[in-house]
N, C-alpha and C positions, 0 to 999 in steps of 0.2 A: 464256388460262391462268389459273387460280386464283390466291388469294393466300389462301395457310392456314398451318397450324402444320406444322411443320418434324416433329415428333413429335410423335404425338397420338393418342389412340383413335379405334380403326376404324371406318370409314362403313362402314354396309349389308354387310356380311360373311356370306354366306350367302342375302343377296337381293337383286335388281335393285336396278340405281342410277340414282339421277336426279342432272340437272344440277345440281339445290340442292346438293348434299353437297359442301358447301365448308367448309373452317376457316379460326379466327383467322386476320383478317390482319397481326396484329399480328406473326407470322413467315412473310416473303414467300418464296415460291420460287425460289429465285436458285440463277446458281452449274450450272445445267445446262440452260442454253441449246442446247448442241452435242446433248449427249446426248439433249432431247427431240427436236429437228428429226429424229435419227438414227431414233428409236423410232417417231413419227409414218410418217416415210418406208417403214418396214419395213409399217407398220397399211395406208397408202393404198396398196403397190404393187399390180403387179398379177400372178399374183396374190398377196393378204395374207400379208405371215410375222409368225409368231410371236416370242418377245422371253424370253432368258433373260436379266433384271438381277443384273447379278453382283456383289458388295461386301461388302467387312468388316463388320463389328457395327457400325451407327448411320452407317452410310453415307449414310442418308437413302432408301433403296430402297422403305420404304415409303411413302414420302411420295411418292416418284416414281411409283411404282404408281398411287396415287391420282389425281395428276395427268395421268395417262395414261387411265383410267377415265372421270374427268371429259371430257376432250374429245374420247374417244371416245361418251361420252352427247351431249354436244352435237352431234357430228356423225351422229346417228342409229345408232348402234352398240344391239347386242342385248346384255347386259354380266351378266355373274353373278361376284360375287366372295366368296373360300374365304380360309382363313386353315390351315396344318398348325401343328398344334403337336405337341411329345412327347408327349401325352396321347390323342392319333389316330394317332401312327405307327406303332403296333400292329393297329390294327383295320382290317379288310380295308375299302377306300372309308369310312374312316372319317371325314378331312377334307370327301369328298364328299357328308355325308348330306343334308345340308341340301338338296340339290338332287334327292332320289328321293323318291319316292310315300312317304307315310305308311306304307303297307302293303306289304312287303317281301317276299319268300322267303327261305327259311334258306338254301337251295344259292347258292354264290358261284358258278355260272356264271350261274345263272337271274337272280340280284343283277347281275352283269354286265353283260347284254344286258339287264333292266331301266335300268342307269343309261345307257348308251349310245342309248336310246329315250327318255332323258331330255331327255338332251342336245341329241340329232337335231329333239326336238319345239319344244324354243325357237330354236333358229336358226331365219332368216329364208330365205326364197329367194333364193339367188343372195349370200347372205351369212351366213359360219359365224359361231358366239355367239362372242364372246370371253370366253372365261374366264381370271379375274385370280386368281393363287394367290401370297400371301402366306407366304413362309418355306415355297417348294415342296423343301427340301432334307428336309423334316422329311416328305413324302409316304411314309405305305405305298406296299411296289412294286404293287400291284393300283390303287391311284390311277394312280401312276405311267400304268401301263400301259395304263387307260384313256385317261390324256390323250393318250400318245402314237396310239394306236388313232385315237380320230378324231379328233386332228387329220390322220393321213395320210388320213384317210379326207372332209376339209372338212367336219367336221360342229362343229368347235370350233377355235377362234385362241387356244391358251397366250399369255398372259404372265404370267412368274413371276418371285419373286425369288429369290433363293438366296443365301446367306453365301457366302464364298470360304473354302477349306480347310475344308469341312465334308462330308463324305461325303454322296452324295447316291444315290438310285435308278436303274439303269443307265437305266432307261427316257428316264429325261431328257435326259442325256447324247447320248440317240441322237436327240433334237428336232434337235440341233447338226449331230450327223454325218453324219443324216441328208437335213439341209438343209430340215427342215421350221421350223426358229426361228434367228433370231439371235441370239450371245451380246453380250451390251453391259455392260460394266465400267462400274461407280459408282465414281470415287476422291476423295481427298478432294478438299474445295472450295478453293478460291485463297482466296489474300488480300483479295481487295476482294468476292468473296460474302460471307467470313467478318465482314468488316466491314459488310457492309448489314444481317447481321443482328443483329450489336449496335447497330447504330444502330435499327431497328426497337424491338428493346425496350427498351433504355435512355433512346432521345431525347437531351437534353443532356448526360444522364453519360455516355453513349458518347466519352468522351474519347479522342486518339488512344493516351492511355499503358495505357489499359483494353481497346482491342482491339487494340493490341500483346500487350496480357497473352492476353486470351482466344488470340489465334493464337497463339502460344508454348507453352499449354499443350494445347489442342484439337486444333493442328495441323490444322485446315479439318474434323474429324470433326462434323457435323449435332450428332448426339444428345448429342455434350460437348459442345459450344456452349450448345445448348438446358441441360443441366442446370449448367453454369456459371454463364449469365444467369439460370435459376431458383432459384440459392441466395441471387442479390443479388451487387450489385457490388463491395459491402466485401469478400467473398472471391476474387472477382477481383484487385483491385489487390493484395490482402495474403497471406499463405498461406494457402493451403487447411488451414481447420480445421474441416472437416466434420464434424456429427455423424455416429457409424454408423449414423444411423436415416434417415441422409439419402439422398436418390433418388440423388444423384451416387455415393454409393457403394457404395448397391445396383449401379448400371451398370458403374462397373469393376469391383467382386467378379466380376461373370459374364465380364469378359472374363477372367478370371484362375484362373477354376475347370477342374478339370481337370490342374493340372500338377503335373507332379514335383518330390518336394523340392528336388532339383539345381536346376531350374528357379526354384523358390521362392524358393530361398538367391539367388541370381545378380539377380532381381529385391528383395530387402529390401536387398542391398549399393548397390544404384544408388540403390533410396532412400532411404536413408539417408546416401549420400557424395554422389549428384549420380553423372554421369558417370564411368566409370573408365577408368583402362588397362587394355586385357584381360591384360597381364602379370598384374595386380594378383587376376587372378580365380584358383583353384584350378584344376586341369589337367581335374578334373571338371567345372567351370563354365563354363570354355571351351568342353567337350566340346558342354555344352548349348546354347549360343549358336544352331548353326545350328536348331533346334527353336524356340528363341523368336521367330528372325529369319524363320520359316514363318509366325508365329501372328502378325505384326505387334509384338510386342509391345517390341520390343528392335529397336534400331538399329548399327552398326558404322561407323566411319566414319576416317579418316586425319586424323592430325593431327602435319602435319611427319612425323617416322619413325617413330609410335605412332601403334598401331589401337586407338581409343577407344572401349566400348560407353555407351550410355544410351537411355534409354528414346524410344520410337515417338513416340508420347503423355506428354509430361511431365505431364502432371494423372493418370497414373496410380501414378507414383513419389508424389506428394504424397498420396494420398490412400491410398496402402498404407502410406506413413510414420505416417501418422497412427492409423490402423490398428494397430499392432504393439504389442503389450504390454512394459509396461515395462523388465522383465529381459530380453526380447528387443532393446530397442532397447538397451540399454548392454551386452550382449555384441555385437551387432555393430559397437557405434561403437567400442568399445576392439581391437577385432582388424582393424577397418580403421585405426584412425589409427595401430598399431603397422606397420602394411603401408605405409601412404604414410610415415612416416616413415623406415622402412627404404629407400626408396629416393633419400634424398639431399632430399626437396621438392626436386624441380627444376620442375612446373610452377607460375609465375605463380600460382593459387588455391590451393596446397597449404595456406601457413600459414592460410588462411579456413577452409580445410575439416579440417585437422587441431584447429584449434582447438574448434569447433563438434563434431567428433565427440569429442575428449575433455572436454567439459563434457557429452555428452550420457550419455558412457559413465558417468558419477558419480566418475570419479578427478578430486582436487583439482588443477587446470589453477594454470601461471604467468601470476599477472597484467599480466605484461610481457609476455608472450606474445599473452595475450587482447587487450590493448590495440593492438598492432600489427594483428592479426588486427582487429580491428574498426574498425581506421582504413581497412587495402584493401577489405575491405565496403564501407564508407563511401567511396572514391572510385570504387568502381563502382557506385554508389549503389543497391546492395542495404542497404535502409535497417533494415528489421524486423531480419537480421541482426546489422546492426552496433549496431544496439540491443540485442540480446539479448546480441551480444561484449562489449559498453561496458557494461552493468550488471554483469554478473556482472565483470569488472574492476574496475567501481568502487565495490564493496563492499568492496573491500579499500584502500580511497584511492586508488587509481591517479589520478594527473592525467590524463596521456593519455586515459585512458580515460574522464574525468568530462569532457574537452574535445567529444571523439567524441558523447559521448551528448548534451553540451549542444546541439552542433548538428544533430544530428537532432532532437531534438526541436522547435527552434527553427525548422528549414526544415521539419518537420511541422503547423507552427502549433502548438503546443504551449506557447505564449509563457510562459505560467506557470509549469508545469513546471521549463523551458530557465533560468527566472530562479535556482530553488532550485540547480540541477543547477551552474550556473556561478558561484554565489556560494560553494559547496563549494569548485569550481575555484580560485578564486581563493587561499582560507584554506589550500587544500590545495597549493598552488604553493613549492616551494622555492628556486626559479629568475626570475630576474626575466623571463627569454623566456618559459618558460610563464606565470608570473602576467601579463604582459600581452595574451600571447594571451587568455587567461582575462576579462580587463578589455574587452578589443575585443568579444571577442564575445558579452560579456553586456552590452555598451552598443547593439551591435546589435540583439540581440533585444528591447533596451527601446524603444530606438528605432522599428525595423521591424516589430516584430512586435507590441509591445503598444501602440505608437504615444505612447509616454512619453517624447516627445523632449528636453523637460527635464530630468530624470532622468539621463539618458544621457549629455548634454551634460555635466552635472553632475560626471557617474560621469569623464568623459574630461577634465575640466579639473583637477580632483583629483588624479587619477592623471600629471597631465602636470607638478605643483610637486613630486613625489615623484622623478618617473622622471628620470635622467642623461641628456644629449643621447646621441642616439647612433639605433643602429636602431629600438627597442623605444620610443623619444619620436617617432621620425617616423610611425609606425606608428598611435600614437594620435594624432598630429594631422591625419591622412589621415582616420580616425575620425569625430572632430570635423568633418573638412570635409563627409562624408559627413552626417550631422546635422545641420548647417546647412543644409545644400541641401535636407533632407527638413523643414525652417520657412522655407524660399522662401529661403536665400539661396546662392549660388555663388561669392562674391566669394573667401571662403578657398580653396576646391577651384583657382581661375582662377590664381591666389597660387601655391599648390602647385606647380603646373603649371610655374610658370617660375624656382622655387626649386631645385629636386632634381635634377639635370641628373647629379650625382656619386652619388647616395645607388644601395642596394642596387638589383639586379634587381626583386626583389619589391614594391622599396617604389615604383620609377617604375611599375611597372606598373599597382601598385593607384590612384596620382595620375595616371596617364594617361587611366584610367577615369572617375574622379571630376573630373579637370578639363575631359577634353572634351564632355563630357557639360552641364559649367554651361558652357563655350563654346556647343553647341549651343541651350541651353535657352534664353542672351541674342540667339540669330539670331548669332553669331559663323561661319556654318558654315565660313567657307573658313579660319580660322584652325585650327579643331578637327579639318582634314581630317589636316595636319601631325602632329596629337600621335596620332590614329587609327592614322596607318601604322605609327608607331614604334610604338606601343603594342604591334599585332599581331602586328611581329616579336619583341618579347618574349615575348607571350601563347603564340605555337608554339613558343620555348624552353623555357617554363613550365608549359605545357600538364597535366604529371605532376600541378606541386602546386599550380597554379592552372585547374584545367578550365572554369571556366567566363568567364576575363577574353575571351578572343576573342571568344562570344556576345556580349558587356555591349559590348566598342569598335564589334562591328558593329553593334548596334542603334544607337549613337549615331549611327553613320554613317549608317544608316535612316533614323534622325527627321531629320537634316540635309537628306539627299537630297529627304525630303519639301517641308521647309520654301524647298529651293533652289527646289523645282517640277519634279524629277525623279521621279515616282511612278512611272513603269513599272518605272525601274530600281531602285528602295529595294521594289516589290511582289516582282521577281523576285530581289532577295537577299533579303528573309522567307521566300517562298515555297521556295528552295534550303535555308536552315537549315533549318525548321518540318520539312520532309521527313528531311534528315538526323537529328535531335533526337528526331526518330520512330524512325526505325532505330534509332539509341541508346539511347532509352528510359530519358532521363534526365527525370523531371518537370518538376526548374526548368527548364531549357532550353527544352523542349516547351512549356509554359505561358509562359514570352518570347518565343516565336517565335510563338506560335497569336496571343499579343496582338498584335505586333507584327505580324502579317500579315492580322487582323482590321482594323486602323486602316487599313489601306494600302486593304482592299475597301470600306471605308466612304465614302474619300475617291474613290474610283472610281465607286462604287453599285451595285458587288455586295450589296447590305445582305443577303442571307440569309446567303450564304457571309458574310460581316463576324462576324453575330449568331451563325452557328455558331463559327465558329474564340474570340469572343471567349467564349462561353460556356464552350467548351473551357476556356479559359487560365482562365478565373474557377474552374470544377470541376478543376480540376489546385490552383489556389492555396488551396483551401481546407486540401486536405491538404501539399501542398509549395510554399513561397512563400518563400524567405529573400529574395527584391530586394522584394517591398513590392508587387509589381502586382495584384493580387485587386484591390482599389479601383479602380484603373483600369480591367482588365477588366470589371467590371461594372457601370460607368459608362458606359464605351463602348458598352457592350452595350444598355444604355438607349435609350442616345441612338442607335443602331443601328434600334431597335425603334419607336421614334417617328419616326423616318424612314420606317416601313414602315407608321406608322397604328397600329399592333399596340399596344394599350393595354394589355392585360391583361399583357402581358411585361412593358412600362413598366415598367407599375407593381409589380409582384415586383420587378424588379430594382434601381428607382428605392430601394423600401423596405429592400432588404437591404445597398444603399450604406448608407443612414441608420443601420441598425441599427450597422454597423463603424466610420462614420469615426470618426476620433479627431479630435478638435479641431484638436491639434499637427501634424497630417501635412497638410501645407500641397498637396502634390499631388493626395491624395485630392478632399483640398477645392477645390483647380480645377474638376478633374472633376465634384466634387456641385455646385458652381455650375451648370457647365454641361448639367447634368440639369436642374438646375431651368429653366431658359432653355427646353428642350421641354417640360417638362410644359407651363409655362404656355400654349409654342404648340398643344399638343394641346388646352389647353382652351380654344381659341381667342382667347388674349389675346394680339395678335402686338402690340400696341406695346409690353407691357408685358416679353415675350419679348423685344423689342430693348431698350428700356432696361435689364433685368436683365443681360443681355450686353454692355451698352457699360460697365455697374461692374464685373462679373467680369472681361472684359477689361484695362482701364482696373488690377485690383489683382495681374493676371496680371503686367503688359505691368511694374508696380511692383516684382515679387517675382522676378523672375531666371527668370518663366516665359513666355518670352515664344512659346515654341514651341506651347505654349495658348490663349497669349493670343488669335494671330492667329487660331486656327481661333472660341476663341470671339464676337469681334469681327465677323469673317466670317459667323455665324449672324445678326448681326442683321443684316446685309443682307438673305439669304436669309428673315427673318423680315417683309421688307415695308417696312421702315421704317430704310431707310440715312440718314435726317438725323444717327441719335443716334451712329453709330459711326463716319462720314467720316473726320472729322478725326484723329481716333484711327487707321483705317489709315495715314491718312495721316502721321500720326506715325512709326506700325511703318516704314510702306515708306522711309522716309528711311535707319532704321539698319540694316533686317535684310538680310543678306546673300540674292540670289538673284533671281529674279523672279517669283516668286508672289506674294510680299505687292503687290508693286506693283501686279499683276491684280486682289490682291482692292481693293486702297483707286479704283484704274478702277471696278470695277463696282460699289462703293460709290456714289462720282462720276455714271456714267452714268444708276444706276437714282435719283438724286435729282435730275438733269435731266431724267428723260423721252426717253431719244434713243433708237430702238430700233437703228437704224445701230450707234452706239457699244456697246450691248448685245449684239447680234450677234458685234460685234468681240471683243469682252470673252471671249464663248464659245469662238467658237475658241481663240481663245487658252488656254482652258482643258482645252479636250478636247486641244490639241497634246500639252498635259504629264501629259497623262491621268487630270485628276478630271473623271470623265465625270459625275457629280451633281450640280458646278456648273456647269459647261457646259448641262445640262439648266436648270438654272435660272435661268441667263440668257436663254436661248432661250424659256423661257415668259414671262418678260417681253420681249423682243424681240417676238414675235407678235403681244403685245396691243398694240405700239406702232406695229409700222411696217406702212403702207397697205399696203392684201391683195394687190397685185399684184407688190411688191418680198419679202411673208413668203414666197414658194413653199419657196425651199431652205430658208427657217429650217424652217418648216413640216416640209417633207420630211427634215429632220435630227434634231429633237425627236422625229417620229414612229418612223424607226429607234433612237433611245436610249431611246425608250419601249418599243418591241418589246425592245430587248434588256435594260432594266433597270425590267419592269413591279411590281415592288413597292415602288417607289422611289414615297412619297406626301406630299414636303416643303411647306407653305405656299405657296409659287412655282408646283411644280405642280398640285398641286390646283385653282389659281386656272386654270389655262391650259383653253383655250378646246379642247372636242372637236372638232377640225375633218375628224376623218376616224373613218369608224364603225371597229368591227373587223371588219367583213366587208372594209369596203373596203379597212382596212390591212392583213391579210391575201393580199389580191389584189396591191396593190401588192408587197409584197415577193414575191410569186411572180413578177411579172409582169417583172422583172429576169433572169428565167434560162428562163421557159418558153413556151412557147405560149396563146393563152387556151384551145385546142382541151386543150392537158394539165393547166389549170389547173381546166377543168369536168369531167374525169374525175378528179384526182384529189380536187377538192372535191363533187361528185355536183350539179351544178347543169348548165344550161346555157351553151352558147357566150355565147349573145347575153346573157345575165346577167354573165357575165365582162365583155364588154366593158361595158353598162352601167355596169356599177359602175367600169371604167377611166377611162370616160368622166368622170364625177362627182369621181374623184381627181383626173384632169389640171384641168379647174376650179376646184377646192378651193388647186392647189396652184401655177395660171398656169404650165401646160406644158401639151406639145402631141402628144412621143411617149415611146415607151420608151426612148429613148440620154435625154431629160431627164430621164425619171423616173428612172434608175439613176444619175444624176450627182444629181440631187436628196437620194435615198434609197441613198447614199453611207456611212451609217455604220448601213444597215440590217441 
């Protein structure tokens, strides 16, 4: 099967096809696995039937066509392919010219029985032409009717495609009834086609919050897809602000021509409000409902005791919004938000959407009003909204509303921005609760965001000889603690942690974050477990006005789990958020969890999945970051890439750390230490890679990071030269809670005596807790050490974690000794489950080469049958 453009211009339309006629593959054909096997099956029976493709506008039916074309040329097929259009559906075989004689008769029957001798003359013996007709609903009946003619007569195999709900030539119809063709429904593609193909053209901006967005508005339709990802991804994540010259809105105009004003009106209300109550539509608009919900265009659906309309296609509301001329959009917004208000706002979104439509209508909106309206935006983290609620609010001074905007801009990266926007906040503050909200979260954003952590610090010490003890002073010293930990220290936050025991809901929760978090960072993990649980049962209290503390206590509980040496279970609670955080479709979250779940595959040696998920979080943080992670994730991600050998990512990545860190942001700077620690081993300096690691480590293990520190410390094992960093695990493993540090300062130990026994040992131990890429690289040092007859299982254990984690290309194993070809590792891992008799039909070799090559494994590996070699090759 082909791998081409999804929509594309037409191959060979009017003349024979050859196998070349392939497209881009930069958009793969996915997404209709079932349906080809179906249409195949209908080509091979015996004998051949025909194929009516049935589907909405941009279903992808031409594309299917194609790919049904193509492997019927490959498989020896006689193949002529026609395209109707409105411009031929008038002319008698007018689609069909291309395929008769130059030289014609003017009588259509004499034309007739000419093109039926046309036809007759390119089929094969014993096999009718297939004739491929593109948009066959738009056939004149005299086409029509020739097709059906000889096909009952074998002289041609229809396959056509046809719109749904489009009037079509009876002749065709009677393919069906007749039982000369089968009808096969195109519908839309599922969620993980839709997602291959943004991953196709985006590559790393395929974020999961951007093909959340594209399936949201697409809804699995091919051709929106295609012209969503063709406008660029900034229109994707943001509103659709298409020009009208743009191809995406040529494509909905056409699904949308044709209809009645009733119809019209019913569609500019949805777009304009979003979703409605069909109450809320005219008795006329209702009327029209079931007309739309023919034409795909419009959806109906229950919600509790209200039947809700909104669009099929939400990218088709966005771009008919956009579309509507001025006066037309503020007459519809003033006579909907007069209708939803008339009815009480009883739903949930009402004040969002009443607000927004009266700012759009031109009447002067309350900015107390707007302010609220832009805070519920803002916790359902419709962001662009709440920005547009919060400006237009704080043109009038609203604090609330300069609050609002301040943080969006600030969780947009906007740090600059966010700074003016909250220094307003603050002057404009009459209340010492808001002026300190105001104060917090412009210390944050200097902090976090512009990485001017003295400043910040500054901003909250200040503020803290002014402010009265009380809520609004614990508030700011939670702040402050937060601040310190982001210049390496957690002593305050730990402090916190066991001061506040009485203080508000809000305020233990946000110190329950922030102290177990420096719990974890010093290896405290089992004391941090304690403030974790409590924390959470706050967090699902609070959840309304604090949505994201649950995220932030389980991550802590993550990096804990990790450092205890429990990775399967800290992978499989990332892995549960990241999915959730998805469905939600909240950015920060998404971009915590994709990091957080990238570290986890790192530590494993999924390094591709690691280097996607952590790119994700990095392209998520660029546009939404308020916890500070973008430096990390793209540090990670480095060092992710250098594990895979992959130097050209490196080094992009390695450089756009540099461009960002700030001096002050003490964690970034772990991380760019431990960038540098791979470059240098990519450039082949591994002592100098451990000794750079034993001082990062060494100012980690100093600065309240000690959750870094150990992994950094760790690499210079891994880097060849465990003299420089022994004593230093050995330090960690004394205080850090769990037993992984004591594994690693072991196989510090081991690989500086030479023992390959105790190296061995070291290993499993490592794969038990499941970092499968140290494990790995113990065992490439164990190989080289211990005599060949006692390495069989090490052997045979290395080469299953190689099969399963082959891009893995660390210092350790690079060094390790090829001791089994890939022919032969191949063999071996079949040779667990099959015959060698199935193993040389399904590899096209012979028997006696199968064993051969068995032969040479068991040798390689000091065994002697298949029950050793499948205990050998045990984690193959």
């Amino acid at each position: 099967m082909s791998k081409g453009l999804l929509i594309s211009p037409p191959i060979g339309w009017g003349s024979r096809v050859s196998s070349q006629s392939r497209s881009d593959p930069a958009w793969p054909f996915v997404g209709r696995e079932r349906e080809f096997r179906t249409a195949s099956a209908a080509l091979t029976a015996r004998p051949p039937r025909g194929l009516l493709v049935v589907g909405q506008a941009g279903a992808g039916k031409s594309r299917f066509l194609r790919e049904l074309v193509c492997w019927a040329v490959d498989r020896g097929w006689e193949v002529e392919q026609v395209r109707a259009t409105p411009r031929t559906s008038s002319i008698p075989l007018g689609a069909l010219s291309s395929l008769l004689p130059s030289e014609t008769p003017d009588a259509l029957w004499a034309l007739y029985r000419i093109a039926i001798q046309a036809l007759a003359a390119r089929a094969r013996p014993g096999r009718p032409l297939l004739l491929a007709v593109d948009d066959a609903h738009l056939l004149d009946d005299t086409s029509a009717a020739l097709i059906h003619q000889t096909s009952d007569r074998g002289i041609v195999l229809p396959v056509m495609t046809i719109r749904s709900h489009e009037p079509r030539p009876q002749a065709l119809s009677d393919l069906w009834t007749d039982d000369l063709a089968d009808q096969l429904v195109l519908g839309a593609l599922d969620r993980q086609s839709s997602d291959k193909l943004v991953e196709a053209a985006l590559g790393p901006k395929a974020t999961s919050l951007v093909k959340h967005r594209v399936w949201d508005l697409a809804r699995g339709n091919p051709l929106l897809i295609r012209e969503l990802l063709t406008l660029g991804v900034e229109l994707v994540t943001d509103l659709v602000a298409a020009d009208p010259t743009d191809r995406l809105v040529e494509v909905v105009s056409q699904r949308l021509e044709g209809l009645d004003p009733t119809g019209r009106e019913v569609l500019e209300a949805l777009a304009v409000a979003g979703p409605l109550e069909v109450d809320l539509l005219t008795p006329e608009g209702r009327a029209a409902l079931p007309g739309l919900e023919r034409r795909q265009l419009v959806e109906t659906r229950r919600e509790g005791r209200r039947w809700v309309v909104g669009f099929a296609h939400p990218l088709h509301g966005e771009v008919l919004r956009a579309g509507l001329p001025p006066s037309r959009l503020r007459e519809v917004s003033a006579r909907l938000a007069e209708s939803i208000e008339a009815t009480g706002m009883r739903r949930r979104d009402d004040l969002i959407r009443v607000a927004r439509l009266q700012l759009d209508s031109g009447e002067p909106p309350d900015p107390a009003v707007l302010a609220r309206a832009a805070g519920a935006a803002f916790q359902v983290f419709a962001y662009p909204l709440a920005e547009y609620l919060a400006r237009a609010a704080s043109s009038a001074g609203e604090p609330e509303a300069l609050l609002v905007l301040g943080e969006v801009l600030s969780r947009s990266g906007r740090g600059e921005e966010a700074e003016e926007v909250y220094a307003r906040a603050v002057e404009a503050s009459s209340d010492l609760q808001t002026r300190v909200r105001a104060l917090v979260g412009r210390a944050h954003n200097l902090g976090f965001v512009l990485g001017r952590v003295s400043d910040a610090r500054r901003l909250v010490d200040e503020a803290l000889d002014e402010v009265p003890p009380g809520f609004e002073s614990q508030m700011l010293r939670i702040t402050g603690a937060w601040l310190a930990a982001l210049a390496g220290s957690f002593e305050e936050a730990i402090r916190l942690g066991r001061e506040q025991p009485d203080a508000p809901d809000g305020v233990r929760l946000t110190t329950a974050i922030v102290s177990t978090l420096g719990l974890v960072m010093r290896g405290q993990v089992l004391a941090a477990e304690a403030g974790i649980e409590a924390g959470l049962e706050l967090a699902h209290r609070l959840r309304t006005s604090m949505p994201f503390a649950a995220d932030l206590l389980e991550a802590n509980r993550f990096m804990g789990w990790v450092l205890l040496g429990r990775l399967a279970e800290a992978e499989t609670l990332a892995r549960r958020h990241y999915e959730e955080t998805v469905e939600e479709g909240a950015p920060e979250a998404i971009a915590l969890w994709a990091n957080t779940l990238g570290f986890a595959e790192e530590r494993r040696g999924d390094l591709p999945a690691a280097l996607r998920h952590l790119t994700e979080a990095a392209e998520i943080a660029r546009r939404h970051d308020p916890f500070s992670i973008r430096g990390l994730a793209v540090g990670y991600a480095a060092v992710a890439a250098a594990q895979m050998g992959d130097r050209d990512t490196f080094e992009r990545l390695a450089s756009e750390l540099d461009e960002m860190w700030a001096p002050e942001d003490s964690r970034t700077g772990v991380v760019r230490s431990r960038v540098q620690v791979w470059r240098l081993a990519l450039e082949g300096h591994s002592e100098g890679a451990s000794r750079h690691a034993a001082e990062a480590a060494r100012w980690a293990w100093e600065h309240d990071a000690v959750n870094w520190g150990v992994i950094i410390a760790h690499d210079g094992v891994r880097m060849g030269h465990p003299e420089v960093v022994a004593d230093l695990l050995d330090e960690m493993a004394r205080e850090v809670d769990g037993d992984l540090v004591p594994l690693m300062a072991r196989h510090a130990r081991a690989s500086v005596a030479g023992s390959g026994a105790e190296l061995a040992e070291v290993a499993d131990g490592f794969l038990r807790m499941g970092f499968d890429l140290y494990g790995m690289g113990a065992l490439a040092q164990a190989v080289r050490l211990l005599p060949s007859r006692e390495a069989g299982k090490v052997r045979g254990k290395l080469t299953g974690l190689r099969d399963r984690y082959p891009q893995a290309a660390t210092p350790l194993l690079r060094e390790a000794p090829a001791f089994l070809t890939p022919r032969e590792a191949q063999i071996a891992r079949l040779a667990g489950r099959h015959t060698s008799r199935e193993i040389a039909e399904d590899l096209g070799i012979s028997v006696r080469t199968v064993d051969n090559h068995l032969a040479s494994v068991y040798t390689k590996l000091g065994i002697s049958s298949r029950e050793e070699l499948a205990q050998v090759l045990e984690l193959g």
